[in-house]
SEDRENMI-143565 format. One record per atom (N, C-alpha, C): x, y, z. Coordinates in steps of 0.1 Angstrom, whole numbers, plus 5000, padded with zeros to 4 digits. Atoms other than C-alpha are relative to their C-alpha. Last residue first. Example, Ala and Ser with C-alpha at 12.3 -4.5 7.8 and 13.67 -1.06 7.14 Angstrom:
BEGIN
499149895000513749895071499250115008500949885000512349555078500950125000
REM end
This chain:
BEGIN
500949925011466152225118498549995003501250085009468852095143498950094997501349984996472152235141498549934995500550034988475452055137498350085007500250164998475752055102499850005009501950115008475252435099500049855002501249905000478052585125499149944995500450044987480352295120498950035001501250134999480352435082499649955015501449965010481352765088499249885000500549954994484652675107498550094999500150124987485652435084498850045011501350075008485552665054499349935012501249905004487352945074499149895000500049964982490252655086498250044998500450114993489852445051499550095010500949974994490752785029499949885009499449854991493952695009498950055009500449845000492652564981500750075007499049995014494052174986499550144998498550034998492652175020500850044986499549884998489252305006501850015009499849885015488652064978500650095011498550055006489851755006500150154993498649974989487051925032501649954993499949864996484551915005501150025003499949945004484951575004500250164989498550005001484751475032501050054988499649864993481251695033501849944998499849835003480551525002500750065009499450005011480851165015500250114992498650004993479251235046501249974990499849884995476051345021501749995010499749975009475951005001500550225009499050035007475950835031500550064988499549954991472851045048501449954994500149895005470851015009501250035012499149965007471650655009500350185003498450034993470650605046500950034985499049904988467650825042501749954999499949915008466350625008500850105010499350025009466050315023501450124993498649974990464950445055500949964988499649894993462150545036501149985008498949905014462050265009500650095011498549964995461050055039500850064990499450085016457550155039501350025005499550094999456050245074500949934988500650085000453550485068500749845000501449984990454550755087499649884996499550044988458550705070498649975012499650155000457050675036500449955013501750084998454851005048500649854995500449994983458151185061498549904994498750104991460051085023499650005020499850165003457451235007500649895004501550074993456751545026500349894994500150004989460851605025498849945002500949904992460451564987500449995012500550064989462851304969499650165010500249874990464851424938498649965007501449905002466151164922499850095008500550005014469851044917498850064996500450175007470551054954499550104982499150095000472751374971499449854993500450144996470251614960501349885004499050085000471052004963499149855003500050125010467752224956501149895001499650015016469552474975499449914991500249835007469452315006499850014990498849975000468751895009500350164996499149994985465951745015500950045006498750115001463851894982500949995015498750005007461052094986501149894999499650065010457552004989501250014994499549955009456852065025500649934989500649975008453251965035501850134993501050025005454451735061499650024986499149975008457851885073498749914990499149885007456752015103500249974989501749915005454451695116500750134991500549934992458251545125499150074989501050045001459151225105499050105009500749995010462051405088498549955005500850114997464051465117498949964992501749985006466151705099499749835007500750124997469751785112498550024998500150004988471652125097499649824998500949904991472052305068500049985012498949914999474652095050499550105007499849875011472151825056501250085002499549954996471751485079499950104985499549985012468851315078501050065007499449894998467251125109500950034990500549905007464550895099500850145005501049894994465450645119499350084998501650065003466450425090499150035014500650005011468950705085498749935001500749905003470250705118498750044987500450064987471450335114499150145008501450075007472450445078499149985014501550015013474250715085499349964998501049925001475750635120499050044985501450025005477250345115499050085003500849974990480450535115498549894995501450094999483750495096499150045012500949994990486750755092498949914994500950125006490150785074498850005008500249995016492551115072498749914998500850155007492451245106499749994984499250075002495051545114499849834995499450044992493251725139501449994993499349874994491251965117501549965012499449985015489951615099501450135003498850064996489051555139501050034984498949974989486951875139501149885001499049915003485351795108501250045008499049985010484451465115500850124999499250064995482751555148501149934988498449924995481251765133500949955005499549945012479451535105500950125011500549915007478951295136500950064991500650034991481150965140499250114994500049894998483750835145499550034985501349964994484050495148499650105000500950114997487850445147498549995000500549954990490250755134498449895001501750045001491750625107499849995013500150064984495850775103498649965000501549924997497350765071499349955013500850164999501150715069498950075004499950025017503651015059499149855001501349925013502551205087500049924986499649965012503850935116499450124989499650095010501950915148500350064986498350085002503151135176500249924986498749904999501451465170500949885000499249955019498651255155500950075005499550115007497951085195501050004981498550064996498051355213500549934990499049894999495351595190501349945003499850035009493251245190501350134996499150155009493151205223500650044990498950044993492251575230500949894999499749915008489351575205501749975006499850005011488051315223500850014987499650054999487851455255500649894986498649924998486451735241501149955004499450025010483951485227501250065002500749865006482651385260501350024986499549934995483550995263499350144996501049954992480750735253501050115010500650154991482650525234499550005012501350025001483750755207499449915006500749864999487350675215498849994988500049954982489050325223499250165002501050064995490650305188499850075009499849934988493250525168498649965006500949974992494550315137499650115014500049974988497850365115498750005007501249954992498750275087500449995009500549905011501750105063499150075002501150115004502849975098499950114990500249995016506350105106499249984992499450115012506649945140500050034986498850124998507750175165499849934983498749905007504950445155501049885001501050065010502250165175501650044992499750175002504950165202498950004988498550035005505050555200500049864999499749915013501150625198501149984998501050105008500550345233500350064982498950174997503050515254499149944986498449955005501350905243501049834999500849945015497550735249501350034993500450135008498750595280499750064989498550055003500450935294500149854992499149935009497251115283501349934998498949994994494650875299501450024990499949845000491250895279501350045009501849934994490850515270500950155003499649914990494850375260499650135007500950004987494650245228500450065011499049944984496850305198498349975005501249934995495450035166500650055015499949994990498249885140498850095009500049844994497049885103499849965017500949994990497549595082500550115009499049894990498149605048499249945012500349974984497349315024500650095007499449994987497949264984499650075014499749885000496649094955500350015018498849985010496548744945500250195000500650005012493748594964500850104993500950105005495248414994499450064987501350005007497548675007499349874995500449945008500248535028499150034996500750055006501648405064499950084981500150175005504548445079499049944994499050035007504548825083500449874996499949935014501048865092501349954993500650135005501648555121499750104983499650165007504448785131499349924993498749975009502549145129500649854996500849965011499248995149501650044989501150175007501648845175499450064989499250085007503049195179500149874997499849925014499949345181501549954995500650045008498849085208500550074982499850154997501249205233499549934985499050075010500549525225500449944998500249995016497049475229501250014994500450115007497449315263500150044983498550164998499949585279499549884990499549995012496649825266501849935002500649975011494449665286501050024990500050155005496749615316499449994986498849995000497250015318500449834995499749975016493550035308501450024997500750065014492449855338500850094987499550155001494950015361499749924992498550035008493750345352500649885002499049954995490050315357501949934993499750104988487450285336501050075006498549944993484950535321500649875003499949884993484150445296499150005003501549914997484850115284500850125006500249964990488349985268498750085002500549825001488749855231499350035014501250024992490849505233499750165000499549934986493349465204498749985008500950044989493549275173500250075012499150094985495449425146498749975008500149934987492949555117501349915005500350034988493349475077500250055016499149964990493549665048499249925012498649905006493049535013500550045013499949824995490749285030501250074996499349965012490748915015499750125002500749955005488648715040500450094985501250135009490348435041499050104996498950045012493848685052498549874991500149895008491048835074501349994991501649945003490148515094500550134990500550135008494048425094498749984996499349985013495148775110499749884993501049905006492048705136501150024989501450005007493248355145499250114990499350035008496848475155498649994989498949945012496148735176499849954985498449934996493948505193500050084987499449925019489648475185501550015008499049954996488248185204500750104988499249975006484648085203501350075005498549945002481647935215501450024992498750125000478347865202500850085005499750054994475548055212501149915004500350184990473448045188500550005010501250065006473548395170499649895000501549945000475048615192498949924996500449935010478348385195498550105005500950085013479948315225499050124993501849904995482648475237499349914991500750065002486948355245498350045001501349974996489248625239499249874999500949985005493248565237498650015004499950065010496348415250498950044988498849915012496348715275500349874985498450104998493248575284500950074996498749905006489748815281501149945011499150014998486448575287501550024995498550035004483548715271500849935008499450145005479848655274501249964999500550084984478748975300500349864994499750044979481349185280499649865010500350164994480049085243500549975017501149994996480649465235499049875005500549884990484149445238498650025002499950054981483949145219499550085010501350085002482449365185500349935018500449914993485449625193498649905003499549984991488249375186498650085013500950074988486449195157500150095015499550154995489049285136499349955008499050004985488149555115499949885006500350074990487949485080500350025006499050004989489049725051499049925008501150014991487749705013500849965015499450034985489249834984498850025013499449914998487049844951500849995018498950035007485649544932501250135006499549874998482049504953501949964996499949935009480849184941500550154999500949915001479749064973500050074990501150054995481548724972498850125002500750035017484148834943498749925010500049925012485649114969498949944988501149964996484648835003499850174982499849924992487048594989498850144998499649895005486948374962500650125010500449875008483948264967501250084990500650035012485147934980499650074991498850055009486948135006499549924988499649875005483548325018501549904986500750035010481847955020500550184993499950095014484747825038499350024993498950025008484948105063500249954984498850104996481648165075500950034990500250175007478248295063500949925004500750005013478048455091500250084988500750044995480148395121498849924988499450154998483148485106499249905006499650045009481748755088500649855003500950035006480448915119499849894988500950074990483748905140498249944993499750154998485449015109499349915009499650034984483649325102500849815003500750104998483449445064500550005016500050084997483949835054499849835003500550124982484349975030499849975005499350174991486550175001498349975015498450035003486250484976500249865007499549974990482450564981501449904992498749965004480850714951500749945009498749904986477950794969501549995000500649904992475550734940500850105012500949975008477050454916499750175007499049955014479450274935499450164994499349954994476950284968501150034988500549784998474250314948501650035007499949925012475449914934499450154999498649984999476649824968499650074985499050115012472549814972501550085000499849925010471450025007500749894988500449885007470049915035499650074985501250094992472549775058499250104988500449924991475849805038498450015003501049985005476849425030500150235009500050015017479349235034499150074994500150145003477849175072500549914984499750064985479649485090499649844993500850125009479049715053500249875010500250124990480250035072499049874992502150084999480050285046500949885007500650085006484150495049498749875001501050124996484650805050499249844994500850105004487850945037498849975009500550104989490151245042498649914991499849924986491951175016499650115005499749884994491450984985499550065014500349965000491650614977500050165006499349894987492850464950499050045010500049875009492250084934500050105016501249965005491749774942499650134997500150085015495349684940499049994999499650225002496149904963499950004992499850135011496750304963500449845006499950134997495750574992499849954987500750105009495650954983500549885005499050105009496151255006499649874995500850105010494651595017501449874993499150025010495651705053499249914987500750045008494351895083501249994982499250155001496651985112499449924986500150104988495952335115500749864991500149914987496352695101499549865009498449904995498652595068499250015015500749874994496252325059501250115007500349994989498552005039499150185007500449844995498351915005499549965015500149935010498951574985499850195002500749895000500351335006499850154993499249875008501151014989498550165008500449844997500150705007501050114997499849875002500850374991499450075004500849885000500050005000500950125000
REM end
């Protein structure tokens, strides 16, 4: 994998730059559709090409390994010629899915033992297991395995926590380096700093990632119910230490400000299931602001969802039309939110590349917040 940075912000941290595999490029900063089963929830891969344009991905390993499985992804070919989607595609590693399997897990330093969601069976993911699950899956960029810490805990906990992940991250590196691709193109994997909202863990955890040279860089353990200022602050520590010439992907994250402000950090890459998962709430997102589309308000208006006439989908879809699919229960309506909310976080990243490369980002930046974050 290649990163070439293309333009940096003179009045902050913000940077435009391009990613190359062998499924092709992608540009910088990025959002990328959460697709957790192969799939984005929702929405056909063919709008996602097609409509929001999206550059890369994701799949979930934990999910994927559960369902359909291994042997029937590998038979496929791997999960690129099993969904048909031909463009780079990243897998996280399960790490955060456990984490939320607390009251089923048991956490070993040899590894996680949880049972499944969907029977019951149990399971062991090591180090080693999860680089071998996502070498069958065939991810242009793969995760390290690590453990993602609640909030709040305390410092002991997340001083062992993150002792375990590096532990594991260099396991995950070896069994990477000994093993190979399976479908004839080639594998990154992207190290993940941990080390919940504690500054001198957060700085330990950013230099041992930095240590190893990973073609990437992750930044877990945030958006997980901390305030965002806290947040913000992670993420500020952590890009000061990790590398510039490697791209950093900021974990889970999140709202359209909360993008911008980390883009302002120094974040190049970003996933959320917020769009769509919001979306089939009926919550939109705009350059104007937040629209709860199913509120009595928006009834008898016949404009378009988006300012300006602006559409982010191929037709042009009413506010009243799109609140009376949502009143009457059809599932076009969340259909149609989650493309229209994905096809919009894709613009704003967007945006934020045109105005890095310009010369304006700060100004532009600090204008948009303002409208994406208010609600309408």
């Amino acid at each position: 994998m290649r990163f070439d940075l293309i333009a940096s912000d003179a009045k902050s941290s913000a940077r435009a730059g391009c990613i190359e595999t062998d499924h092709g490029k992608i540009e910088t900063p990025i959002f990328m559709p959460v697709g957790t089963a192969g799939t984005v929830k929702g929405v056909h891969l063919r709008d996602i090409k097609e409509d929001v344009n999206a550059d890369i991905i994701l799949g979930n390993t934990y999910h994927l390994y559960l369902r359909p499985g291994l042997e029937i992804i590998k038979a496929a070919g791997g999960l690129h010629q099993f969904n048909g989607w031909d463009r780079p595609i990243l897998t996280d590693s399960g790490g955060y899915q456990v984490y939320s399997l607390s009251g089923t897990r048991k956490l070993k330093p040899e590894g996680v033992t949880f049972q499944s969601h969907i029977d019951g069976s149990r399971h062991l993911f090591s180090p080693e297991a999860v680089i071998d699950i996502q070498r069958t899956i065939g991810a242009d960029i793969m995760m390290a395995f690590d453990e993602c810490t609640p909030y709040p805990c305390d410092y002991d906990y997340a001083k062992k926590s993150l002792d375990i992940t590096h532990d594991w991250l260099k396991r995950c590196i070896s069994r990477f380096d000994e093993t190979e691709a399976k479908y004839g193109h080639r594998q990154s994997l992207f190290p993940i700093v941990q080390g919940s909202t504690f500054r001198d863990l957060r700085k330990i955890s950013a230099e041992t990632i930095a240590s190893h040279h990973a073609d990437g860089n992750a930044i877990g353990g945030l958006s997980v119910g901390e305030p965002h200022e806290l947040m913000y602050e992670m993420t500020e520590l952590v890009c000061s230490i990790l590398p510039k010439d490697k791209p950093r992907y900021l974990m889970g994250v999140g709202t359209p400000e909360n993008i911008l402000e980390s883009i302002d950090l120094g974040i190049d890459m970003f996933d959320c299931v917020m769009p769509t998962r919001n979306g089939r709430n009926g919550m939109l997102f705009t350059q104007n602001g937040i629209i709860n589309i199913k509120n009595k308000k928006w009834e008898n208006d016949f404009s378009p969802v988006d300012a300006e006439g602006v559409s982010f989908v191929d037709y042009q879809y009413s506010k009243a039309y799109l609140r009376h699919l949502f009143v009457a229960k059809e599932m076009l309506g969340g259909m149609i939110a989650s493309l229209h909310n994905l096809s919009f976080y894709l613009w704003l990243v967007r945006e934020a590349r045109k105005h890095i490369i310009e010369g304006n980002f700060s100004e532009w930046k600090a204008k948009m917040v303002k409208q994406v974050s208010q609600r309408l």
